[in-house]
TIBA-764120 format. One record per residue (C-alpha): x, y, z. Coordinates in steps of 0.001 Angstrom, whole numbers, padded with zeros to 6 digits, always signed. Layout:
BEGIN
XYZ
...
***
This chain:
BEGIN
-001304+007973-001646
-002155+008838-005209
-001748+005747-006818
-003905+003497-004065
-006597+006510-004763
-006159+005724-008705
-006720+001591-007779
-009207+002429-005294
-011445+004891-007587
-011097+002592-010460
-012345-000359-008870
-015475-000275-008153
-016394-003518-006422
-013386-002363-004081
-014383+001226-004297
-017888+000240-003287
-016849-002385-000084
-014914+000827+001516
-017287+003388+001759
-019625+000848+002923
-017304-000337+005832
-016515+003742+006406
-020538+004383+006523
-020975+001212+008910
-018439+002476+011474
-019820+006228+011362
-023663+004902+011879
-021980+002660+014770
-020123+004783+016433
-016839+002659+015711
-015139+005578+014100
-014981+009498+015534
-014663+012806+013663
-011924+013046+013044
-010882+008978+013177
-008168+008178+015071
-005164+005544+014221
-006397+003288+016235
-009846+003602+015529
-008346+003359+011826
-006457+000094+012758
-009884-001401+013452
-011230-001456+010425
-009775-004419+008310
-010787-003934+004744
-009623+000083+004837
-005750-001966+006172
-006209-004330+003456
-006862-001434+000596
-003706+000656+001879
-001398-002471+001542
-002797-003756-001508
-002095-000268-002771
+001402-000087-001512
+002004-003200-002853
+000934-002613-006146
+002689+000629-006855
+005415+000765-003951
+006520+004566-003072
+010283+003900-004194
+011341+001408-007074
+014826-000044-005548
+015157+000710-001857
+018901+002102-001202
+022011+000252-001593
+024042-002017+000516
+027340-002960+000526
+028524-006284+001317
+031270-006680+003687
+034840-007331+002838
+034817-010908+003208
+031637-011326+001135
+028581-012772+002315
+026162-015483+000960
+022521-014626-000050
+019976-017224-000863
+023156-020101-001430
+024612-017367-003434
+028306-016164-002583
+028408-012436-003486
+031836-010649-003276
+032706-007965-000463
+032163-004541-002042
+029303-005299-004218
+026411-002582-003921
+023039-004330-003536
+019752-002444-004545
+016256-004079-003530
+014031-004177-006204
+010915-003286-004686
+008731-003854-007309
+009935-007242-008191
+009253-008012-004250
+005978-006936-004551
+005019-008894-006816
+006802-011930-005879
+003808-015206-006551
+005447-017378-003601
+004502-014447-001081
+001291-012844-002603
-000348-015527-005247
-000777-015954-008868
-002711-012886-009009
+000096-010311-008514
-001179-008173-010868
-004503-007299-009620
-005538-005212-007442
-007592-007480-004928
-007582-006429-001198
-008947-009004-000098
-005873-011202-000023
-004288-009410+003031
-008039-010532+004848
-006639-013205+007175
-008886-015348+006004
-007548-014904+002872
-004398-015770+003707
-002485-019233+004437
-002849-018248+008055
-001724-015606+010490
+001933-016638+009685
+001894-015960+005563
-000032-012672+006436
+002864-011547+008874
+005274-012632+005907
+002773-010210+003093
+003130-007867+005962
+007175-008257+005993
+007487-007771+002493
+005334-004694+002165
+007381-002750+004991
+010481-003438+002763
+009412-000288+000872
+010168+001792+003881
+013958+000499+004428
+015029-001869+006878
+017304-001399+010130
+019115+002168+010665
+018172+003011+006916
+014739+002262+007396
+012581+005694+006767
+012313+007788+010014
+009543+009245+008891
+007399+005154+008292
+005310+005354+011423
+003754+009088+010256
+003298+007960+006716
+001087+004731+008310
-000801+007146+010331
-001849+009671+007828
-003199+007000+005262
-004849+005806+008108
-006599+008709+008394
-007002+010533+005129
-008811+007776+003640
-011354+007653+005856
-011817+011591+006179
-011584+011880+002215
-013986+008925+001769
-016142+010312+004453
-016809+013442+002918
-016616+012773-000528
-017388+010384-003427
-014415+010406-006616
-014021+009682-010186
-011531+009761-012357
-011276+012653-014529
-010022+011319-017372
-010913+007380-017104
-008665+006708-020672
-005473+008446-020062
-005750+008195-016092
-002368+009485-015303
+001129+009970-016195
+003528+007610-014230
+007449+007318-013885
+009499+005014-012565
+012923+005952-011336
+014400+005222-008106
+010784+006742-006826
+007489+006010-008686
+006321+009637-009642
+002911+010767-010451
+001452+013622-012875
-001277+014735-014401
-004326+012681-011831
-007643+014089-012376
-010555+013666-009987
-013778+014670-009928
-014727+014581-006206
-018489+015646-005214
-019619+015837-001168
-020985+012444-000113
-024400+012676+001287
-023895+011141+004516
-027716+009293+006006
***
């Protein structure tokens, strides 16, 4: 959560197209207080800021190891032995340019906008690879589905009630990367957003 707040509040442009799609769905009614998921579902460019984010800085570095079966196995026209532990390197997958462009390293939302996209299909791959950070099959986290829901809705409470900075804009953070990405030492200024 702390590292799509750190893209979000130092992007501006991006910074600036959320609050306005949050302040849209208040005025319309589209959103209630407190949202729900599925009101939170609804609104596409809030989705397309929480993957971007999650793609940019995923929540664990190498997902956890598999071992090959005894008779080996082949992986992408690759024979790898039986026994061999296999980590996922989920920052390389993020930021793989067949999947998610040229761009990789930039923080730009607006590529998970289906319109953005090659078509429904590519966006359902983008989708694939960003839910590799949570595990796959019976190692796959338990605890995904709750971890979708409250970015779903702290955003838009946060963002709702508040308008951010960061507190120190040249030294940002402190960030490690082990098997998990850890972060130290965010500061933000947060004042109450005056809501019309």
């Amino acid at each position: 959560m702390r590292t799509i707040f750190l893209y979000l509040i130092t992007s501006p442009l991006v910074y600036s197209k959320l609050k306005d799609e949050i302040t849209t769905a208040i005025k319309t009614g589209a959103i209630s207080e407190p949202i729900t998921n599925q009101q939170a579902l609804k609104l596409p460019y809030m989705q397309a800021v929480i993957h971007e984010g999650l793609r940019m800085m995923p929540i664990s570095a190498f997902g956890f190891p598999k071992r090959v079966p005894a008779e080996g196995d082949m992986i992408c026209g690759i024979h790898v032995p039986g026994g061999t532990d296999i980590f996922p390197n989920n920052l390389a997958i993020q930021r793989s340019k067949k999947v998610f462009g040229d761009d990789v390293d930039v923080f730009r939302p607006e590529r998970w906008l289906i319109e953005n996209t090659r078509g429904p299909e590519h966006r359902s791959l983008m989708v694939r690879h960003i839910e590799v950070i949570f595990g796959h099959g019976r190692w796959q986290c338990p605890g995904r589905m709750l971890a979708w829901v409250q970015l779903n809705k702290v955003f838009v409470e946060v963002l709702r009630n508040f308008d951010f900075q960061v507190g120190n804009p040249r030294d940002p953070w402190k960030l490690g990367v082990y098997s998990s990405v850890t972060v130290g030492d965010f500061w933000v200024k947060g004042v109450e957003s005056r809501q019309e």
